[in-house]
C-alpha positions in Angstrom: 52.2 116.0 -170.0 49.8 114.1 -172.5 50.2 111.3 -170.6 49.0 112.7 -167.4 45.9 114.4 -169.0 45.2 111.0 -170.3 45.8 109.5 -166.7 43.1 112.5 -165.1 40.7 111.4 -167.9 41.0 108.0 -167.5 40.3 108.7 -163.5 37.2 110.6 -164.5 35.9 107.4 -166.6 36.4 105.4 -163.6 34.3 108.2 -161.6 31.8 108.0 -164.4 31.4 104.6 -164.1 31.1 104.0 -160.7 28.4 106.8 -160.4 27.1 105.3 -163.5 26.7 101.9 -162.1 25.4 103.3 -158.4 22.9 105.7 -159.6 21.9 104.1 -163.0 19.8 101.7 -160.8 17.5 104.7 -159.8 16.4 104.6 -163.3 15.8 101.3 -164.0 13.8 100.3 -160.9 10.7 99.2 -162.4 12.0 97.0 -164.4 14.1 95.5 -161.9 11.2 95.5 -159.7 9.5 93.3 -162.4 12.0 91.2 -163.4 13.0 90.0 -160.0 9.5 90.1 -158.1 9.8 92.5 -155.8 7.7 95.0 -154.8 9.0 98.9 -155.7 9.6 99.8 -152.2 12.0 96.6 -151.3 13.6 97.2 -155.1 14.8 100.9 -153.5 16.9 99.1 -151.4 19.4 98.4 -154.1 19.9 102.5 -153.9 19.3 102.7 -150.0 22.2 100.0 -148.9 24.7 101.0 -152.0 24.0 104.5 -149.1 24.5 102.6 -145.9 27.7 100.6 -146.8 29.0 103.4 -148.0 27.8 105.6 -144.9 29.1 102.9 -142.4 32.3 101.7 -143.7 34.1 104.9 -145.8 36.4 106.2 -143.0 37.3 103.1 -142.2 37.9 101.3 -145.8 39.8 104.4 -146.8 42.3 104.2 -143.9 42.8 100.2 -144.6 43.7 101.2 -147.8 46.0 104.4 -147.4 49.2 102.0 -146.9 48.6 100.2 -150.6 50.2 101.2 -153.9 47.5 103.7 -155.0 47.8 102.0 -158.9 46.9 98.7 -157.5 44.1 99.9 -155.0 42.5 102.1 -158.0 42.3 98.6 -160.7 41.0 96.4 -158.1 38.2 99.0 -157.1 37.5 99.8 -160.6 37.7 96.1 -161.3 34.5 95.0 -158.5 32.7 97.4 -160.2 32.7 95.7 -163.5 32.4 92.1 -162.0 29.4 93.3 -159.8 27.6 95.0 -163.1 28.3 91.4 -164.9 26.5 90.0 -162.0 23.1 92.3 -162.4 22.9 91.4 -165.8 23.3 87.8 -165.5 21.3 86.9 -162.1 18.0 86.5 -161.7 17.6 86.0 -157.7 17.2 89.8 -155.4 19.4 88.7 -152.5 22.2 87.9 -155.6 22.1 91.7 -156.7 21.4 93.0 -153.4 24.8 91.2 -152.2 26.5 92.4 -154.9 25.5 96.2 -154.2 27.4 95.7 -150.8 30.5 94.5 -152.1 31.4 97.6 -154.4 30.0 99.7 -151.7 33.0 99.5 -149.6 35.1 99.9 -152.8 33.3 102.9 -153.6 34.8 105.6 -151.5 38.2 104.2 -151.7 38.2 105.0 -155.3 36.9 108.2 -154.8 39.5 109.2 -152.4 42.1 108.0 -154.0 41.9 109.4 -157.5 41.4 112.5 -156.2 44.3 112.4 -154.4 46.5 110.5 -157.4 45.0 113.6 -159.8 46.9 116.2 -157.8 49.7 114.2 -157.7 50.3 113.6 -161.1 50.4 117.7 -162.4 52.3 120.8 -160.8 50.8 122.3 -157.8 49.5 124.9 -159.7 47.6 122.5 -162.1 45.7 120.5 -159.3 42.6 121.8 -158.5 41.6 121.5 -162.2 43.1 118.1 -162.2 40.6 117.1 -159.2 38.2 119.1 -161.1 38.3 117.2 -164.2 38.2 114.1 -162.1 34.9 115.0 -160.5 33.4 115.8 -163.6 33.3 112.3 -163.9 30.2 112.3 -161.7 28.2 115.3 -163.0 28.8 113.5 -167.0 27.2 109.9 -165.0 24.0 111.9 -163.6 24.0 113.7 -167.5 24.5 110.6 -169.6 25.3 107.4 -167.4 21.9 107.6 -165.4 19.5 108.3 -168.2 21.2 105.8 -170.8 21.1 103.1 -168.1 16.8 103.8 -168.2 17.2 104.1 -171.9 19.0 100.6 -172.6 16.3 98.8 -169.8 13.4 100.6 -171.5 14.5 99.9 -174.9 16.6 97.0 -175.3 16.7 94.8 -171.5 17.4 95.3 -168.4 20.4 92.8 -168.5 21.9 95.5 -172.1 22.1 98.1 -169.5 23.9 96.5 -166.7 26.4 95.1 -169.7 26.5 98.8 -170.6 28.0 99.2 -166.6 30.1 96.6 -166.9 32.4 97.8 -170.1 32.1 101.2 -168.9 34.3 100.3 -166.2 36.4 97.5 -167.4 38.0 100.5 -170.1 38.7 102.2 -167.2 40.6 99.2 -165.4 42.2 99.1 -168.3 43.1 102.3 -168.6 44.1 102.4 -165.2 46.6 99.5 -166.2 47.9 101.6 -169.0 48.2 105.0 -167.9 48.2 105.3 -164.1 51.9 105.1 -162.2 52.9 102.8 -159.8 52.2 105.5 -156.7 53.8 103.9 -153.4 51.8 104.2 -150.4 54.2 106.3 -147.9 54.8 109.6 -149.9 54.7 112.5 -147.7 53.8 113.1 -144.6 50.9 112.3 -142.5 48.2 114.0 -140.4 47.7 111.5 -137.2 44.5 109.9 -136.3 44.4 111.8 -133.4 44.3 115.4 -134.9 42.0 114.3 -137.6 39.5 112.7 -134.6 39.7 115.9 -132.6 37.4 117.4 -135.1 34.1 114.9 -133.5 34.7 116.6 -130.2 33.4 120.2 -131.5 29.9 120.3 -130.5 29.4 122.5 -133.9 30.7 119.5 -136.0 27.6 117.1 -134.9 25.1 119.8 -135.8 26.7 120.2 -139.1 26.6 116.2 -139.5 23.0 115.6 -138.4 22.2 118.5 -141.4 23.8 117.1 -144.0 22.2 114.2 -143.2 18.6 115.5 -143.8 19.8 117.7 -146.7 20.5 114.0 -148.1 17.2 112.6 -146.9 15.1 115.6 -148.4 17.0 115.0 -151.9 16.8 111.6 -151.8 13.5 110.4 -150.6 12.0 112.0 -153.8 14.6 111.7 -155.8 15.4 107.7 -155.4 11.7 107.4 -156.4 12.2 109.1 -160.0 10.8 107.2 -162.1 8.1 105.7 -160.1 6.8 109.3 -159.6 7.1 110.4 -163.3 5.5 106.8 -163.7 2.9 106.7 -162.2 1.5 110.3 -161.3 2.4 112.0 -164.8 2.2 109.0 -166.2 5.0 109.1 -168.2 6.2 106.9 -170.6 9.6 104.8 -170.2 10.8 107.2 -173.4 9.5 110.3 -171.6 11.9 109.1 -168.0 14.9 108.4 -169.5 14.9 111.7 -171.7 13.8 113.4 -168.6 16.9 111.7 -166.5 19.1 113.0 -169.3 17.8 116.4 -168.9 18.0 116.5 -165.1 21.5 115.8 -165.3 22.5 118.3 -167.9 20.9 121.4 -165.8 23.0 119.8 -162.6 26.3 120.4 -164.6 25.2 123.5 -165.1 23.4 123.5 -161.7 27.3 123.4 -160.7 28.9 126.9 -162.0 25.5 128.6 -160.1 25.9 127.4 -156.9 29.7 127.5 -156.7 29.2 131.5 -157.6 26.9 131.8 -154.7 29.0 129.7 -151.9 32.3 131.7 -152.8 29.9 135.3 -152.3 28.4 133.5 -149.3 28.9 130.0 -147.4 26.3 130.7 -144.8 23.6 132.0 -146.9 23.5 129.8 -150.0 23.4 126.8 -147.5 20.8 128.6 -145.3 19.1 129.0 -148.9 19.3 125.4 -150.1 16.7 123.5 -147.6 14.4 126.5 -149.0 14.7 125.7 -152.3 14.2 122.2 -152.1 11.1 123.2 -149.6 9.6 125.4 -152.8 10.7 122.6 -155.7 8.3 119.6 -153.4 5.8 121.7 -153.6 6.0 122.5 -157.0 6.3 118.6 -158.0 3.3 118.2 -155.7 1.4 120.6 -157.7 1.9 120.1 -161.2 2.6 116.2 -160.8 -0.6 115.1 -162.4 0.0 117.6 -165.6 2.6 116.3 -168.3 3.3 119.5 -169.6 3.7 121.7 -166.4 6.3 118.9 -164.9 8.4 119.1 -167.5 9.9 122.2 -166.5 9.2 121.4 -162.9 11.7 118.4 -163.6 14.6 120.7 -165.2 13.9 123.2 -162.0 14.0 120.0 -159.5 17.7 119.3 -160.9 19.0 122.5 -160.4 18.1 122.7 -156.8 19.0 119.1 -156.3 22.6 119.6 -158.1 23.5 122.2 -155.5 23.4 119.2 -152.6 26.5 118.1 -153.0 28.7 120.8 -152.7 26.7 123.2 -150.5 26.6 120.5 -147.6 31.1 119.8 -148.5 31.5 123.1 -148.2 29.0 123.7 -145.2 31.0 120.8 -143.3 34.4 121.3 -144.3 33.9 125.0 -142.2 34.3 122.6 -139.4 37.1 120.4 -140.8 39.0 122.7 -142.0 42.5 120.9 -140.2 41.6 117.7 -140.9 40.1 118.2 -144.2 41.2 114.2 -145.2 39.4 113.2 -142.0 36.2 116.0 -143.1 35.9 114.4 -146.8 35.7 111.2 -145.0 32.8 111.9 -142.9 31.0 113.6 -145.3 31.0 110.5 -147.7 29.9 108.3 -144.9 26.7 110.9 -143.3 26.0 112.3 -146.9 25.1 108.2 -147.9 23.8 107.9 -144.4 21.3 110.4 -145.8 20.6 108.5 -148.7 19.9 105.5 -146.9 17.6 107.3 -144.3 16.0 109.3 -147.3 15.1 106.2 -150.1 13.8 104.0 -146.8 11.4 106.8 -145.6 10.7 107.4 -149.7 10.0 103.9 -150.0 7.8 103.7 -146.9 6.0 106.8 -148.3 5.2 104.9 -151.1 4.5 101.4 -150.4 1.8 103.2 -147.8 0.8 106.4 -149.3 1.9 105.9 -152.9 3.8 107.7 -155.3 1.7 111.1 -155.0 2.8 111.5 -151.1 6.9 111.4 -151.9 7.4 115.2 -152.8 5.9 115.5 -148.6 8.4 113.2 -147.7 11.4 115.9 -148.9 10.0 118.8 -147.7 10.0 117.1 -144.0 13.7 116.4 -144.2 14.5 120.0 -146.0 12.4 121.3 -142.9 14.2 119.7 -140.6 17.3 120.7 -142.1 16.7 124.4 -142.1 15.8 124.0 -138.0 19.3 122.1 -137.5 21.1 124.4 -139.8 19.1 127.8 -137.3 20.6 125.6 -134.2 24.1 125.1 -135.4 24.4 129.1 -136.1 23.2 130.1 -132.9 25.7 127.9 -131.4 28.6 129.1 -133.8 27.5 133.0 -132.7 27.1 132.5 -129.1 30.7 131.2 -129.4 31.7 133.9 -130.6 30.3 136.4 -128.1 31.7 134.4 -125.5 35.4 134.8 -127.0 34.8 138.2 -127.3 33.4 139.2 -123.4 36.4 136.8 -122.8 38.6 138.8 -124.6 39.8 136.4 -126.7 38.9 136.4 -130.7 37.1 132.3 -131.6 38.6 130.6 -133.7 35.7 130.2 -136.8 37.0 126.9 -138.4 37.5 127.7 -141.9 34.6 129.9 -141.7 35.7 133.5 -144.2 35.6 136.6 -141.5 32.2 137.7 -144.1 30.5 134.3 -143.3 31.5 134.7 -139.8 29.4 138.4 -139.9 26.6 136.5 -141.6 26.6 133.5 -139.1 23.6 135.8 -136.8 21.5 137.0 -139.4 21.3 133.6 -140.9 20.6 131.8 -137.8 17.2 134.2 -137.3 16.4 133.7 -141.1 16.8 129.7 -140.3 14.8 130.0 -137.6 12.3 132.2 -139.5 12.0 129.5 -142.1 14.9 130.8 -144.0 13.0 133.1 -146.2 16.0 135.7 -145.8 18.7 134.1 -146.6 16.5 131.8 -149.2 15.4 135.7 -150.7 19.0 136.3 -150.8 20.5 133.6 -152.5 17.7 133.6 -155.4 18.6 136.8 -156.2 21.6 136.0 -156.5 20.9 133.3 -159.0 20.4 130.7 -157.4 19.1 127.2 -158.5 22.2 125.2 -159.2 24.7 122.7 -157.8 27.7 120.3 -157.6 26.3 117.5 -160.1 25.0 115.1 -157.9 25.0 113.1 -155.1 24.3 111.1 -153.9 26.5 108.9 -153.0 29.3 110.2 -154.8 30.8 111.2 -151.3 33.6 113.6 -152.2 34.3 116.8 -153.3 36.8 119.9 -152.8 35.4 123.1 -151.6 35.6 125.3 -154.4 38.1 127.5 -155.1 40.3 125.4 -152.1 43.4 123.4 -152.5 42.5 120.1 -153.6 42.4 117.2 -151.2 45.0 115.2 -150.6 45.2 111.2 -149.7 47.1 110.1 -146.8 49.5 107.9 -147.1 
């Protein structure tokens, strides 16, 4: 037993690491940015295509892999990462560390995946979900520590110290994937076909629920990619001042975590209904007190709650619709959430190259807009469903949807439509500014209190 809670820890350091090394590069932009000669805007492309690899290749990677011993898939994953980190701190040249964002990309949810699915594996069924949970952690503990003390080592030390912090992050994980992690056969169990799992893209509903997770990842991340350079250069903070402010916004998004898993088991449809609202109100916060030092420090601990809440409000708003295919559902969401990302840090980084660094927090609110109108569409279509099936007789099938939910589905359509300020009103009092630690890119959850997911193959 010691050994496998070594094995799930060793898992999370891998997770740690790879959201360490993805994300820590939001931090350190400006320097990069000025070591390399680039302009800010083409330096956010580092973030963006890390997204759009990720986006366009996860399904696809994942399946290549599902017929490899899983110890062998995890060390060579692990093990790009910590070349790839070797290579940002050594090279000089923009197209060297923009290629070797790509090629960890497509190792990226294939690690993800796969130590989920190795975590459950390793304890008693009853033990899994806090297996996968401890796993996860791993990416809340990188937006906490990893991402600020990436900005801290570039401010403080150089540029090249930090992406040499990466790098032996994630070679003691290789190794401790060597040591500790089973030889785990491809083959065990049995398999959902490509077929069923496909079926799930021919549900009308299921491409609504895409397209908004999509924007909920543009509004987070066309602000949030640009971290620094707002902080920078509208409350002209110091480099000292981001990274502790980095360090703070990841601390409130573990907590972030516990608040807005309360609200989605009370109410799916209303604390997603609620979360392109909140990010709505937190843009137009940071666009008020942006200029004042003091008033944006708050602001910033605010911004992380609502942005932690991203990740597992949009899994759990998806996985409704995926809920018999959930393999196949995990899959898509890594690929459209980092689709979002991509879409969000270009339109960020347009933003700023044209309108500068005071314009971004508009950029968000567009996409959380936009959300909120998808999110009032896909309702309306999921009730009209329903009232069909019932003047047919027949009772609808509400894909994973909770018979409550299912009740709320109406009401939160109008409040969507209304701008959301019902179901927004609701979910506040309820608590609500929190969330799932983090994105971005990480590209895989559980929904909570569910059964965790499992790997095929």
């Amino acid at each position: 037993m010691r050994k496998t809670s070594l094995t799930v820890l060793v898992l999370a350091l891998g997770v740690f690491g790879i959201i360490t090394t993805e994300m820590g590069m939001v931090g350190v932009l400006p320097q990069v940015s000025a070591e390399l000669g680039v302009t800010p805007s083409t330096a956010g492309w580092l973030v963006g295509v890390f997204a759009l690899v990720i986006a366009v290749s996860g399904p696809f990677t994942t399946l290549l892999a599902s017929g490899i011993d899983r110890k062998k898939v995890l060390a060579a994953a692990i093990a790009v990462f910590a070349v790839s980190n070797a290579v940002y701190a050594l090279t000089t040249q923009y197209e060297v560390m923009l290629a070797f964002r790509v090629i960890p990309a497509l190792f990226h949810p294939v690690f993800f995946a796969v130590a989920l699915a190795t975590a459950a594996r390793l304890v008693p069924a009853k033990d899994a979900t806090r297996a996968t949970t401890t796993v996860f952690a791993g990416v809340t503990v990188g937006f906490a520590f990893g991402v600020p003390l990436t900005s801290y080592l570039a401010e403080h030390l150089s540029l090249s110290s930090a992406f040499w912090f990466g790098a032996l992050v994630n070679l003691i994980a290789f190794l401790g994937i060597l040591r500790f992690v089973p030889s785990m056969p491809a083959g065990q169990g049995g398999r959902t076909s490509y077929g069923a799992q496909l079926s799930v893209l021919k549900r009308p509903r299921m491409w609504l629920t895409i397209v908004s997770v999509v924007l909920v990842f543009a509004a987070m991340f066309s602000v949030y990619g640009y971290f620094a350079e707002y902080l920078g250069q509208v409350t002209h903070m110091g480099g000292t001042w981001v990274s502790a402010m980095l360090m703070a916004f990841g601390i409130v998004m573990i907590l972030g975590n516990f608040a807005f898993g309360s609200l989605l088991r009370r109410s799916v449809i209303r604390t997603v209904v609620a979360y392109p609202v909140l990010c709505l109100l937190v843009y137009v916060l940071l666009y008020a007190v942006g200029p004042l030092f003091a008033p944006m420090v708050p602001a910033v601990l605010v911004w992380g709650a609502v942005h932690s809440g991203g990740l597992i409000v949009s899994q759990s708003w998806l996985g409704r619709d995926a809920s018999d295919a959930p393999e196949f559902g995990n899959s898509l969401f890594i690929s459209f959430s980092n689709l979002g990302i991509t879409v969000g840090t270009a339109v960020g980084g347009w933003v700023l190259a044209e309108h500068g660094a005071r314009q971004l927090p508009w950029a968000g609110a567009g996409f959380a807009i936009a959300a909120l109108l998808v999110m009032g569409l896909r309702l309306r279509l999921e009730r009209g469903g329903e009232r069909s099936a019932t003047k047919a007789g027949r009772p609808e099938r509400a894909d994973s949807a909770d018979s409550a939910d299912s009740a709320d589905a109406g009401g939160a359509a109008d409040a969507a439509d209304a701008g959301g300020a019902g179901g927004a009103a609701d979910a506040a009092d309820a608590g609500g500014a929190g969330g799932a630690g983090g994105a971005g890119a990480t590209g895989i959850s559980h929904p909570n209190g569910s059964a965790p997911v499992s790997q095929n193959g």
